[in-house]
C-alpha angles and dihedrals in degrees: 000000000000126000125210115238118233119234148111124278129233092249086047094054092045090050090042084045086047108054088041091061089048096043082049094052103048095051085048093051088046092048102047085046093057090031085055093048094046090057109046090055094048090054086038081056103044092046090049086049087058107035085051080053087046090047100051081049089053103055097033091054094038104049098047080062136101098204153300120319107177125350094201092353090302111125109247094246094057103052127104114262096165117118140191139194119290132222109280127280094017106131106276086233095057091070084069097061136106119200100220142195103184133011129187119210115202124226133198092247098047100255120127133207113217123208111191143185133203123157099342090309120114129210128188123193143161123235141190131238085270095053093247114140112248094168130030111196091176138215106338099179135023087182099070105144094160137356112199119175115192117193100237078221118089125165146173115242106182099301096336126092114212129189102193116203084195091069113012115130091229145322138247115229118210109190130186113207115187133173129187121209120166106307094347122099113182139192139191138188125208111175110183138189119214126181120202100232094185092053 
């Protein structure tokens, strides 16, 4: 008498293969989502940490100064505040901004206080009337995307509007912090107001 053998079938390995490869891709798709999620607010985290720290730079630095010195090594006075329309439906504020790489603060007592920027990181020093660096402060941000100032002062001159660096009041500072890790791409916005309190 003969006994059957046990054993799976080709139809049943390639259901069993099947379901597994279905069962494998649903949980991937599930991990790299929350994998995904996990890491875009850790690195949202991480960038509005830093731009609160840039902030408080910004306004503790700002406000102890007199004016503007350079705006990309240009002195204040000399550089072009003259602005023009822009295309429709742009925000009426972004004519007034001036994408930067370096900017100069005055002091009383002659001293400056240089922000600068060179590829997305931001260092910030003081200097003496000389330019010679008496206090490193050192790279604040290596997120930097963009780095706008606007002159808080706007005024008609004829039919032109000018917005003058020698003598504004204070700037506002927009700044574009982005980070890249594995698929995330994030990016963060900081707008900040400072007042020159020794103008």
């Amino acid at each position: 008498m003969k006994t059957k053998a046990s054993g799976f079938t080709v139809i049943e390995l390639i259901i069993t293969l099947a379901i597994t490869v279905m069962v494998l891709g649903v949980a991937y798709t599930f991990f790299f989502s929350n994998s995904k999620t996990l890491s875009t607010t850790e690195i949202k985290l991480q960038l509005q940490t830093e731009a609160e720290e840039l902030e408080k730079l910004l306004i503790n630095l700002g406000t102890h100064a007199n004016g503007i010195n350079s705006i990309d090594g240009q002195l204040a006075d000399h550089v072009s505040n003259k602005y023009n329309s822009l295309p429709q439906g742009s925000n009426e504020k972004d004519k007034y901004k001036r994408d930067i790489t370096e900017i100069r603060l005055t002091y009383d007592d002659g001293k400056k206080v240089a922000f600068k920027i060179n590829n997305s990181n931001l260092t910030v020093s003081i200097e003496d009337e000389n330019g010679q660096i008496i206090d490193d402060i050192g790279v604040i941000s290596r997120n930097i995307e963009e780095f706008k100032i606007r002159p808080l002062d706007v005024r008609m001159v004829g039919n032109l509007e000018v917005a003058t660096y020698k003598d504004a009041p204070g700037l506002e500072f927009d700044i574009t912090l982005s980070k890249k890790k594995g698929y995330s791409d994030v990016e963060y916005n900081v707008s900040t107001i400072v007042k020159f309190r020794n103008k």
